[in-house]
C-alpha positions in Angstrom: 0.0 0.0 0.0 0.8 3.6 -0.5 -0.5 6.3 1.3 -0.7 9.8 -0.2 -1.5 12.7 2.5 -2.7 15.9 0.5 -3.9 13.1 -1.7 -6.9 15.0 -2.9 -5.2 18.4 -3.4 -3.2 19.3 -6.9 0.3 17.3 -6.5 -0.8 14.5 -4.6 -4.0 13.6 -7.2 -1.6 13.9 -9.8 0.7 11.2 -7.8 -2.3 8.8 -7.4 -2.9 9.6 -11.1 0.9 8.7 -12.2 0.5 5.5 -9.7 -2.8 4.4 -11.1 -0.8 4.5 -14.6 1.8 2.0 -13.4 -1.0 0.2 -12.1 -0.8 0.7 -8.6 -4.5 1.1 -7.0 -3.8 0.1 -3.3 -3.6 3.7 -2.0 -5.2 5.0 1.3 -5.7 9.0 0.7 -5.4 10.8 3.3 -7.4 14.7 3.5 -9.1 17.4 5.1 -12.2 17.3 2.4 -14.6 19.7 4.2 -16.8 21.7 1.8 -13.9 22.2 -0.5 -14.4 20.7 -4.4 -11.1 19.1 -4.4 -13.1 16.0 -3.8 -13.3 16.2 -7.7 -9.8 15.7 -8.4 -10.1 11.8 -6.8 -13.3 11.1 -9.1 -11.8 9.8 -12.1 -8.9 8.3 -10.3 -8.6 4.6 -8.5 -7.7 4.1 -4.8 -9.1 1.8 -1.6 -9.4 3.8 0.8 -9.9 7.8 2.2 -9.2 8.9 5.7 -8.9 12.4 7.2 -6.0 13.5 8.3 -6.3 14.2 12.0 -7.1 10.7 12.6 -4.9 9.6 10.0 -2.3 11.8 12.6 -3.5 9.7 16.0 -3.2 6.2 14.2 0.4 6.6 13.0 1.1 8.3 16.5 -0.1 5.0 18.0 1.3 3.0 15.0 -2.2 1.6 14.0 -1.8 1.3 10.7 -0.9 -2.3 10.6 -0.9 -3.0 6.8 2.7 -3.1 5.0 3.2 0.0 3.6 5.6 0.5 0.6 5.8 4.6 0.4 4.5 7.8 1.7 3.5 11.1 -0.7 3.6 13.8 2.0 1.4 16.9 0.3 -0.8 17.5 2.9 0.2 21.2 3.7 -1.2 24.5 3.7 0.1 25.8 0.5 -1.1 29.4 0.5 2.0 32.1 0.2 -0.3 34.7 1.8 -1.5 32.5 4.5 -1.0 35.0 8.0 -1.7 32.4 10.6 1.6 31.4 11.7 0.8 29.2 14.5 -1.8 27.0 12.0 1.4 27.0 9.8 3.9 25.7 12.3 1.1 22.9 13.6 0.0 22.0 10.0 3.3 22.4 8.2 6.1 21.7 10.4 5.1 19.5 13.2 2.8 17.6 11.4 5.2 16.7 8.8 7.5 15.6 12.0 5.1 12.9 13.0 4.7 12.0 9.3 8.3 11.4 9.1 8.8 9.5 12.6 5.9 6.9 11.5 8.3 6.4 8.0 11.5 6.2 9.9 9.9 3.3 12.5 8.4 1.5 10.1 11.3 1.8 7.3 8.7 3.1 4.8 9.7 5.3 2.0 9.0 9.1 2.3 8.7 12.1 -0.5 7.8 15.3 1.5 6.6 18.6 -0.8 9.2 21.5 0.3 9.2 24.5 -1.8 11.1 26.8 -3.6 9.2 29.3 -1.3 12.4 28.3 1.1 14.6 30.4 -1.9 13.4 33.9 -0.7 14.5 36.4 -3.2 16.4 34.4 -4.9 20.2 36.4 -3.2 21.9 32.9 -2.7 20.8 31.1 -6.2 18.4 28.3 -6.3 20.9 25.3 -5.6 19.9 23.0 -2.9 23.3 22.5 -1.6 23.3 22.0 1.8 25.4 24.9 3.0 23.3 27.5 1.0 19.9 25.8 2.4 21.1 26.3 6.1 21.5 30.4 4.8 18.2 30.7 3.1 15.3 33.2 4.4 12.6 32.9 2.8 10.0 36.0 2.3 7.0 34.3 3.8 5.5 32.6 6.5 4.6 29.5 4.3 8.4 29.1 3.0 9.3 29.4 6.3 7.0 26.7 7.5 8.8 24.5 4.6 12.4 25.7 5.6 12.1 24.5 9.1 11.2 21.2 8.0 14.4 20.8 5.6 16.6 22.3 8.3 15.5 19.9 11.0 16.7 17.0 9.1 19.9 18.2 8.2 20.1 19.1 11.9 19.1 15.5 13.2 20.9 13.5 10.3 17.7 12.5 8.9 18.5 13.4 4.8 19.0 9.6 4.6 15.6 8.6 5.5 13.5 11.5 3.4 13.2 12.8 0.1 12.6 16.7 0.6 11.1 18.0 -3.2 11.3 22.3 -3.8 8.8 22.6 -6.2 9.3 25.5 -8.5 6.1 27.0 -10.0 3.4 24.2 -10.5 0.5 24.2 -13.0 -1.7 21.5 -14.6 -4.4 19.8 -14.1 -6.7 18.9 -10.6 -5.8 22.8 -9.5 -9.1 24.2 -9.2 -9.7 24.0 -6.2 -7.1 26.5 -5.2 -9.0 29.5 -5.5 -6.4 32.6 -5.7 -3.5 30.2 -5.6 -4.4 28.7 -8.9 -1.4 28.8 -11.2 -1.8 31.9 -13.1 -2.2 29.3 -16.4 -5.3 28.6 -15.2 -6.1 31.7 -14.1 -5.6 33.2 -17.5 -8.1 30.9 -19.1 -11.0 32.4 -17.1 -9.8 35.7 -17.6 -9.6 35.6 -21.4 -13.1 34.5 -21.8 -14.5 37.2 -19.5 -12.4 40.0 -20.5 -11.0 39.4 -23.8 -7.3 40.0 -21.6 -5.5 39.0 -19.2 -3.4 41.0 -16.4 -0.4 40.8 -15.2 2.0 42.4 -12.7 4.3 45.6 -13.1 7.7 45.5 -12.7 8.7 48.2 -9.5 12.3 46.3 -10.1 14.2 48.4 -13.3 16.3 45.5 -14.5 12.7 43.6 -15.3 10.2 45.2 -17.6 6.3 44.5 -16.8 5.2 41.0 -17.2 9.0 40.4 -17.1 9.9 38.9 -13.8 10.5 35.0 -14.2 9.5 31.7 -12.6 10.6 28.2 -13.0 7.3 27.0 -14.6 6.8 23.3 -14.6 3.9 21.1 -15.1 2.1 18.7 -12.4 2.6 15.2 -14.1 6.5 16.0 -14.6 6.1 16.8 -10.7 4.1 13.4 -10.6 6.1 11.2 -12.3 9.5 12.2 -10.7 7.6 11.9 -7.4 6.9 7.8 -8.7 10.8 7.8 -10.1 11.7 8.8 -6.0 9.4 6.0 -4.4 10.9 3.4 -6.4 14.6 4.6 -6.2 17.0 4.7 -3.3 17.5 8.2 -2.9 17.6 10.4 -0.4 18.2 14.5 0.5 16.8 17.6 -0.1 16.3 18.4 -4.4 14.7 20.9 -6.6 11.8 20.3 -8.8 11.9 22.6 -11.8 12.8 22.6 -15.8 15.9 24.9 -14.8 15.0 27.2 -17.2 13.5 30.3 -15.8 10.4 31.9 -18.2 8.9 35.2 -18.0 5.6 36.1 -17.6 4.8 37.6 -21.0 5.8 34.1 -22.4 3.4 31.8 -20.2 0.9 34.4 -21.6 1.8 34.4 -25.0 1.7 30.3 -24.2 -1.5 30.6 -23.4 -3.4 32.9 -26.1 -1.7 31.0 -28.4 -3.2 27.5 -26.8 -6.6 29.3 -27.4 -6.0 30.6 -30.9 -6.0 34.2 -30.1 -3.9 37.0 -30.2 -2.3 38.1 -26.9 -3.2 40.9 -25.3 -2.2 41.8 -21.9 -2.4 44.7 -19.5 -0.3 45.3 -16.4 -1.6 46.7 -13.1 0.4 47.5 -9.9 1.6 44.9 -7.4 -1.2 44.7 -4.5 0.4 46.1 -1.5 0.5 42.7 0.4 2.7 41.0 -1.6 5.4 43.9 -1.8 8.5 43.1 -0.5 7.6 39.0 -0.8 7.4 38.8 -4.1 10.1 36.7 -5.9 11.1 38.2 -9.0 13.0 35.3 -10.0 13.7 31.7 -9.8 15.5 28.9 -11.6 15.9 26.4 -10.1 19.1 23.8 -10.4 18.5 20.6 -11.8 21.9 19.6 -11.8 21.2 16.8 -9.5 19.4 15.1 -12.6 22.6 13.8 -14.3 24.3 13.1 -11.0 21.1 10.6 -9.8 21.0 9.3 -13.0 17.5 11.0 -13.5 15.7 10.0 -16.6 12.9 12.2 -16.5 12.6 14.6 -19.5 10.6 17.7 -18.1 7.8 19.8 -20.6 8.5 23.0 -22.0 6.5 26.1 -20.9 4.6 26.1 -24.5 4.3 22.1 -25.0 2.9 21.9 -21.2 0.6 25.1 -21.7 -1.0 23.9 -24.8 -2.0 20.5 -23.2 -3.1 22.1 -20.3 -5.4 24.6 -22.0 -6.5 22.4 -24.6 -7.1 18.9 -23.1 -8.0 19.9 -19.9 -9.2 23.7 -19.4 -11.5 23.5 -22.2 -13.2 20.4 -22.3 -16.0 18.9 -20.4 -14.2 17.3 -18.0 -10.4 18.8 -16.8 -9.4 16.3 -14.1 -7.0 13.7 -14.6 -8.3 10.1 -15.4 -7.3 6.6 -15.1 -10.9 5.4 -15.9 
């Protein structure tokens, strides 16, 4: 069995996806569903078993969970850059990710944990996850901090051996609708088109990047998936990036995206809000040097490849979740 916490948000339904298409269905998901849609994402997808995650907490405190399990997907986090509540963040991020880890380590069980390249700040020491440059990093908000603590704690306790801590870069794809604001601007874009006719982006208040100029380490969900399936069945361990290594601008995801909906682009920029002044990252690449040195085979999807499946096979059809069925 595999058990994927998060397993009903955006990375961890695209994990149950990329198991289900390798033919593994024994998979307890483990959620906070509430009255939140992300219930959708698990509809077209094939697993035994759901179980929210606070009891999902007290039986691997008590070691309850009897059955032989082979890995553990660790997405269950609060993933919201804006979020203000630090105590929720330190209890939901941090220390729950502690006991997570604990139950792997007892029970020798595999365990892929989401960091984030939130942990990067602004980008002043690079985006290499070297170990003496990750002890150095401040990150700009309360979220990457909640993901920093996390990677520092197990250099701190010798622990890199026993987890696999992923930075994800800039995510979009597929089963991300749920996120509300913190949809990937991809999808975002969509929506905004057909109302408007346009879509808007940020201005620069930076002078060495023009409007709609500042860049991001774009890379789609099932890349995120698949390496995420590539860890689980491989022997290796640390703290690694997730990204193409090729940082995009803004402009071109747009132009990516009118041109995945036959239309010409048209954008208009607007001033950054006044909350995210001063934590907004302006750039990030990330390094994927690791790749070669692991012996990593996976090939990741350009910005305009990934865009135009996204758009087309997903965002404007009847159904945009990812299926096994």
């Amino acid at each position: 069995m595999y058990i994927v916490t998060g397993g009903a948000g955006m990375i961890g339904s695209a994990t149950i996806w990329a198991l289900n298409t390798i033919g593994i269905e024994d998979i307890l998901v483990v959620d906070n569903l509430a009255s939140s849609e992300k219930w959708k994402n698990l509809v077209c997808l094939r697993y035994t078993d759901y179980m929210h995650r606070d009891e999902f907490l007290k039986k691997i405190q008590n070691d309850e969970i009897k059955k032989n399990v082979q890995g553990i997907v660790h997405m269950g986090a609060c993933s919201s850059t804006t979020e203000k509540n630090t105590e929720f963040l330190m209890q939901n991020n941090f220390h729950y990710t502690q006991e997570v880890f604990h139950f792997a380590k007892r029970n020798n069980i595999r365990f892929v944990n989401a960091s984030s390249a939130a942990t990067y700040g602004g980008g002043e020491l690079g985006f290499s996850n070297n170990l003496d440059i990750t002890k150095k990093l401040r990150p700009l908000n309360m979220y990457g901090y909640s993901k920093q603590l996390f990677d520092l704690w197990c250099i701190r306790n010798n622990y890199l051996n026993d987890v696999v801590n992923l930075k994800f870069f800039n995510v979009y794809g597929p089963n991300e609708y749920h996120k509300g604001d913190m949809r990937s601007v991809a999808c975002k874009a969509v929506e905004a088109i057909n109302e408007r006719g346009f879509l808007q982006l940020f201005c620069s208040d930076k002078p060495q990047y023009s409007h709609g100029g500042q860049k991001r380490d774009f890379i789609y969900v099932k890349d995120c998936a698949k390496l995420i399936v590539w860890f689980l069945q491989n022997s290796i361990s640390g703290i690694f990036n997730v990204g193409t290594g090729t940082a995009r601008t803004w402009n071109s995801l747009a132009n990516a995206v009118f041109a995945a909906m036959d239309r010409p682009t048209k954008v208009k920029y607007i001033p950054m809000p006044e909350q995210l002044r001063g934590k907004y990252q302006y750039f990030t690449e990330a390094d994927m040097s690791w790749l070669e040195q692991k012996n990593c085979p996976i090939q990741f999807t350009d910005l305009e490849t990934g865009v135009k499946e996204y758009v087309q096979d997903y965002l404007l059809t009847d159904n945009p979740y990812l299926s096994t069925l």
